[in-house]
C-alpha positions as CSV (number, residue, x, y, z in Angstrom):
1,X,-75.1,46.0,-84.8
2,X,-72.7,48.2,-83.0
3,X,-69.3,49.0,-84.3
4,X,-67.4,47.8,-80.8
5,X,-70.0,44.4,-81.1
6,X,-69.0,43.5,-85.0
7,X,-65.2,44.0,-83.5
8,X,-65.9,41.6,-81.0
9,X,-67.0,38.7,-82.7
10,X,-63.7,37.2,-83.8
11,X,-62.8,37.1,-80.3
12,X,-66.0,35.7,-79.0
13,X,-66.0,32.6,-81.7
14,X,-62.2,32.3,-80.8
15,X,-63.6,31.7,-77.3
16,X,-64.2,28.3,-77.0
17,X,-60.4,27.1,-79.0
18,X,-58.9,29.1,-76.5
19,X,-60.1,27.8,-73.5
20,X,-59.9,24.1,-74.7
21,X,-55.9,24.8,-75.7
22,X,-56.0,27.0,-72.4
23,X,-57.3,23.7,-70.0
24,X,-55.5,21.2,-72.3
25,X,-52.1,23.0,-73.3
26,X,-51.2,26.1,-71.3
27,X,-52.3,25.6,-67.6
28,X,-50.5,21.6,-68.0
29,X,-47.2,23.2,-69.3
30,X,-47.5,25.9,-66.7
31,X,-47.9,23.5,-64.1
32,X,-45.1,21.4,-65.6
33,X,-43.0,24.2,-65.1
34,X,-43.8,25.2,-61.7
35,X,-43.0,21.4,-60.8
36,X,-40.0,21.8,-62.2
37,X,-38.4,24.4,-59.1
38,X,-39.3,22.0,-56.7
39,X,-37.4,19.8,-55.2
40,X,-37.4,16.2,-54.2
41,X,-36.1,14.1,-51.0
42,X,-36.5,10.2,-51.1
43,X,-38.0,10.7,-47.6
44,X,-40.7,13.4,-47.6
45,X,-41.6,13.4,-51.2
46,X,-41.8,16.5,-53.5
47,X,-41.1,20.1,-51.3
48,X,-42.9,23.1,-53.2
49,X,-39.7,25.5,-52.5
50,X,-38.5,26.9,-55.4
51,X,-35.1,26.1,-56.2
52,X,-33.0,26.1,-59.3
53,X,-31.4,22.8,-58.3
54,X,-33.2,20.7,-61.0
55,X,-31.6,23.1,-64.4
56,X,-28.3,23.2,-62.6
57,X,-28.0,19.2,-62.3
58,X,-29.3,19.0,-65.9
59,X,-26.2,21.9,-66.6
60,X,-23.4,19.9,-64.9
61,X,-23.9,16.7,-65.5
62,X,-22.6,14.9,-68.4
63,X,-25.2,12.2,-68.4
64,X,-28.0,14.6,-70.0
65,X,-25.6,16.3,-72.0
66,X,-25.2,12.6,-73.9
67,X,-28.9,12.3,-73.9
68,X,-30.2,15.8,-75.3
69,X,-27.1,15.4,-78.3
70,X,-28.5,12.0,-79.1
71,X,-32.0,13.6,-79.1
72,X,-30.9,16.1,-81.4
73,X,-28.5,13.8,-83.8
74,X,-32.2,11.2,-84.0
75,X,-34.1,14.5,-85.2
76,X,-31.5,16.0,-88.0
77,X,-30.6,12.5,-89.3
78,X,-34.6,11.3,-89.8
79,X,-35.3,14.8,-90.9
80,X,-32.5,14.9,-93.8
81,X,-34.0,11.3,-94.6
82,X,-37.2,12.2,-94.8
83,X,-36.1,15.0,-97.2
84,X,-33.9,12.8,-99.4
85,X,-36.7,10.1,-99.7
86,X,-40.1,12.5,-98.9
87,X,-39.6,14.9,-101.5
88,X,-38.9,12.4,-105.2
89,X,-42.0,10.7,-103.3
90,X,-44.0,13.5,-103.6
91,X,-43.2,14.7,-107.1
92,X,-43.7,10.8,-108.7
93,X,-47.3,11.3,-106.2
94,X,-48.2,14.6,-107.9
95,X,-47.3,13.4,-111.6
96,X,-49.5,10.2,-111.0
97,X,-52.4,10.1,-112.4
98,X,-55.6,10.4,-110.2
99,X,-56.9,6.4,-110.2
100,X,-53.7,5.2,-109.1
101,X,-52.6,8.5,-107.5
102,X,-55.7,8.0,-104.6
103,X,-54.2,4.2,-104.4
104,X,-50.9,5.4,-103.6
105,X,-51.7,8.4,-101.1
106,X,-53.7,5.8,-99.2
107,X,-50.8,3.9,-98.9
108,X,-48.5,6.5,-97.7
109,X,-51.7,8.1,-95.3
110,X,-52.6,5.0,-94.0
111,X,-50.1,3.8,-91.9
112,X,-50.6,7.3,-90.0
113,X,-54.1,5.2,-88.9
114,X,-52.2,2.5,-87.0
115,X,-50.7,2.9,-84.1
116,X,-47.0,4.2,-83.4
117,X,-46.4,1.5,-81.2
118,X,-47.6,-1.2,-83.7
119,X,-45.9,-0.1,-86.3
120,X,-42.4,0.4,-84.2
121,X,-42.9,-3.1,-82.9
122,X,-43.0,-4.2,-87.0
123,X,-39.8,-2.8,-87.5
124,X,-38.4,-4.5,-84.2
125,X,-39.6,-7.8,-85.9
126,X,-37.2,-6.6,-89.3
127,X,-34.8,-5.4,-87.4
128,X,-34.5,-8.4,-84.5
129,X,-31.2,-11.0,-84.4
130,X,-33.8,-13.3,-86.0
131,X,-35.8,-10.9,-88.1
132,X,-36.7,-10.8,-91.6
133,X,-33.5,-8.9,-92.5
134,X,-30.6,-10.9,-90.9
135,X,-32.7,-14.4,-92.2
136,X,-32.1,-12.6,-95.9
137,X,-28.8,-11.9,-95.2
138,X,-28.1,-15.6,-93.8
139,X,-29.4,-17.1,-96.9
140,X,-27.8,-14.7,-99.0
141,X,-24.3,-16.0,-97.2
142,X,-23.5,-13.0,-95.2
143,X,-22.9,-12.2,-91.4
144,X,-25.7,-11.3,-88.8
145,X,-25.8,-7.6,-88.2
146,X,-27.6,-6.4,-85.0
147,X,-29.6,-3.7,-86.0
148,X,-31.9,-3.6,-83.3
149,X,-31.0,-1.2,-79.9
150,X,-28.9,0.6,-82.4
151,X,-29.1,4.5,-83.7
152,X,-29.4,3.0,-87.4
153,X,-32.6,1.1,-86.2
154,X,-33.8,4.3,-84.5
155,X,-33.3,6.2,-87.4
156,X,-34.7,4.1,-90.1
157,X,-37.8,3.2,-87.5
158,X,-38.2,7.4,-87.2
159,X,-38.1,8.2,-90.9
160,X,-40.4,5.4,-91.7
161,X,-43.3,7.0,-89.1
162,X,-42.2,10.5,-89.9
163,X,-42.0,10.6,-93.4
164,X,-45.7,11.4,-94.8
165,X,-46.0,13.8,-93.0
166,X,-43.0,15.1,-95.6
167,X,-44.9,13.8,-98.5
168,X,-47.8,14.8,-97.6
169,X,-46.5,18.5,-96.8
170,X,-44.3,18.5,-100.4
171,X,-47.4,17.4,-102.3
172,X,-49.8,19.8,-101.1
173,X,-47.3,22.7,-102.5
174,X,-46.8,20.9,-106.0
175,X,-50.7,20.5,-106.6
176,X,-50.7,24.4,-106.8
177,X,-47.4,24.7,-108.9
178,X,-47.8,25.7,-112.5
179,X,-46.6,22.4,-114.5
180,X,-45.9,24.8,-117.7
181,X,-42.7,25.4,-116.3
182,X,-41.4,21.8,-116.1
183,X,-43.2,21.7,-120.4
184,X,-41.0,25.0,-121.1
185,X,-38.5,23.2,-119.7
186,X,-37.9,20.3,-121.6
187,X,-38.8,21.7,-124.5
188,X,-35.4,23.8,-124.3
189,X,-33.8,20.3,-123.8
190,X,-33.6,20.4,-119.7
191,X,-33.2,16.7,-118.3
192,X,-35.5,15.4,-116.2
193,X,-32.9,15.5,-113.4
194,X,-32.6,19.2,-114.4
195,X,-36.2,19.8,-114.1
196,X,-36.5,18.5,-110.9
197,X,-33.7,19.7,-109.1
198,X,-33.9,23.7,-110.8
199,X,-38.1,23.6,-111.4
200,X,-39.9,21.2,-109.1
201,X,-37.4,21.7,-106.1
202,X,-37.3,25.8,-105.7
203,X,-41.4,25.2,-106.1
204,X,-41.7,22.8,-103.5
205,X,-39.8,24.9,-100.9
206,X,-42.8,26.1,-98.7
207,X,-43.3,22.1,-98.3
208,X,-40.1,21.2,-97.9
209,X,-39.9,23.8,-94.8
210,X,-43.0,22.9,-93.4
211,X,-42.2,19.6,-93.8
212,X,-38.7,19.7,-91.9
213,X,-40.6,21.7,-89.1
214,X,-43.0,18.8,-88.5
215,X,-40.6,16.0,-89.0
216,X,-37.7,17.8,-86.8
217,X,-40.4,18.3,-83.9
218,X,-41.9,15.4,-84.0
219,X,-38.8,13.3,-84.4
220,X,-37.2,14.9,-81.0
221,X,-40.4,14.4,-79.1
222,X,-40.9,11.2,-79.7
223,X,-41.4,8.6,-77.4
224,X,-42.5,5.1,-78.6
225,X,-39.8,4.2,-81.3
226,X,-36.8,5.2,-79.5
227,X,-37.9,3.1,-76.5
228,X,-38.5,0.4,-78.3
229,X,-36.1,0.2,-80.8
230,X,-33.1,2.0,-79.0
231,X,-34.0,0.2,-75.9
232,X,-32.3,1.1,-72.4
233,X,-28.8,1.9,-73.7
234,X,-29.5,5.0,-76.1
235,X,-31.5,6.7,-73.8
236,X,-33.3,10.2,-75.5
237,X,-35.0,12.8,-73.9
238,X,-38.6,12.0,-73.5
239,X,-37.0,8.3,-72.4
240,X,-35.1,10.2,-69.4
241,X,-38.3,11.7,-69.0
242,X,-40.4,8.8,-68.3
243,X,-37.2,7.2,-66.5
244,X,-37.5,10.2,-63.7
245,X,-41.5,10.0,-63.8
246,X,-42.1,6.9,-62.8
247,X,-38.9,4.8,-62.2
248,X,-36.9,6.8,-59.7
249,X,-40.4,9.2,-59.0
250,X,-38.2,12.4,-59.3
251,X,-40.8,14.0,-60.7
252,X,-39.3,17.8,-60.4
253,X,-36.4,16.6,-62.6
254,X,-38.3,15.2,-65.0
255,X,-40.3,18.2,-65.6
256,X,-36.9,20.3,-65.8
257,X,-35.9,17.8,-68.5
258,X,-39.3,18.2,-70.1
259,X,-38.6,22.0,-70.2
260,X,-35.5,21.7,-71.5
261,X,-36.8,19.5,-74.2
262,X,-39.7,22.1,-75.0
263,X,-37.3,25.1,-75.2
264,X,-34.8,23.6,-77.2
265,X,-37.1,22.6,-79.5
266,X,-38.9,26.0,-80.1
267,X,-35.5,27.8,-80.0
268,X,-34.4,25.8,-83.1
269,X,-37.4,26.2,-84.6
270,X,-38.1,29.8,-84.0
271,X,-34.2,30.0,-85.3
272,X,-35.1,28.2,-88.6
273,X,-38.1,30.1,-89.1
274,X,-35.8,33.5,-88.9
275,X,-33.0,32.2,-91.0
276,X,-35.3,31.3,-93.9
277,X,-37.7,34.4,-93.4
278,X,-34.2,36.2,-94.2
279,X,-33.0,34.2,-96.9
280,X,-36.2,34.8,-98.3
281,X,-36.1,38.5,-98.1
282,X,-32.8,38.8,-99.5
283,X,-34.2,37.3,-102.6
284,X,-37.3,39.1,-103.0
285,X,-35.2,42.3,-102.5
């Protein structure tokens, strides 16, 4: 075979994943885009004229400013959570042994197989003036606590959807992780809160990163659980989103917002990715 042909071939079987992320991802968002500097009139409808009207309504008004901090406070609050609680999870997961260890991962993987809006509507049931929680709470002699349409439902609704994909991420690091250090380490008389917090932590970094990434992005995209639980009155991004899509059928502004969403997102993550990439090299230095 030819030198040029052998040089080829990656390209050639990358083909085909290309053009299916190229029809399914990249002409959509480009399209979203366009739609986004056009503009709208209740009258005729959508005008293709490009115009900048959209990003500066977005700029000046205090409305989406509320809604995009709100997005952002939902996806740093379920991401710390899913850090706190994903990351013990995964090290008690790894030190399992394998019969119960397969019993437990299919536990914490198989809610991922039921729907988002199932599972959201289960923690609406909890959560509700007459749920399971405020009955517990009425028998135990205390007050009724709304929970439901509130950020603390939408956060504890997030984290619980989110967070294998935190385990998951944490314990796929730890399975490669040499476990003579945590041995060398109590045999110099290292607690077990030692261990994990100077051992098991430090190795379970590359998780713990990837895990925030996924979380984070996922947590500020989401649509399903913030409707439901947060209802009408805490509005978030992808909820303005739908709002100007098919409620008010401003469909240029909703793709504006869309944008928005998409490049604050991959700002912050592109940031994150630099900052540790840094810390990182100033260590290995």
């Amino acid at each position: 075979m030819p030198r040029f042909s052998r040089r080829a071939v990656p390209y050639w079987l990358s083909l085909p994943g290309v053009t299916l992320f190229a029809v399914m991802l990249f002409i959509p968002l480009l399209m979203t885009a366009a739609l986004s500097f056009y503009t709208f009139d209740f009258y005729r409808g959508i005008e293709p004229t490009f115009s900048l009207h959209n990003y500066l309504d977005i700029a000046t008004d205090s409305y989406f400013y509320e809604i995009f901090l709100r997005t952002l406070w939902y996806g740093l609050a379920t991401t710390a959570l899913a850090v706190v609680l994903g990351v013990p999870e995964a090290y008690i997961l790894h030190r399992m042994k394998s019969r119960w260890r397969a019993i437990f991962l299919l536990a914490i993987i198989g809610p991922l197989l039921i729907s988002v809006v199932v599972r959201t509507l289960g923690w609406a049931i909890l959560l509700g003036n007459n749920g399971l929680v405020n009955q517990a709470m009425t028998s135990l002699g205390l007050p009724n606590i709304s929970f439901i349409y509130t950020e603390f439902g939408v956060i504890v609704a997030l984290t619980h959807v989110l967070i294998p994909f935190m385990v998951v991420s944490v314990w796929a690091v730890l399975q490669k992780a040499d476990p003579l250090t945590e041995n060398a380490a109590a045999s110099l008389g290292a607690s077990q809160i030692t261990i994990f917090f100077r051992i098991v932590v430090p190795q379970a970094i590359p998780g713990i990163l990837s895990g925030t990434l996924i979380v984070f992005s996922l947590a500020t995209s989401a649509f399903a659980t913030p409707a439901i639980i947060g209802g009408r009155r805490l509005k978030v991004a992808t909820t303005a989103i739908y709002d100007e899509f098919l409620n008010t059928l401003e469909w240029p502004l909703g793709a504006a917002v869309a944008m928005v969403l998409l490049a604050g997102i991959l700002a912050i993550i592109v940031s994150y990715n630099r900052l540790i990439e840094r810390r990182y090299a100033q260590v290995f230095q």
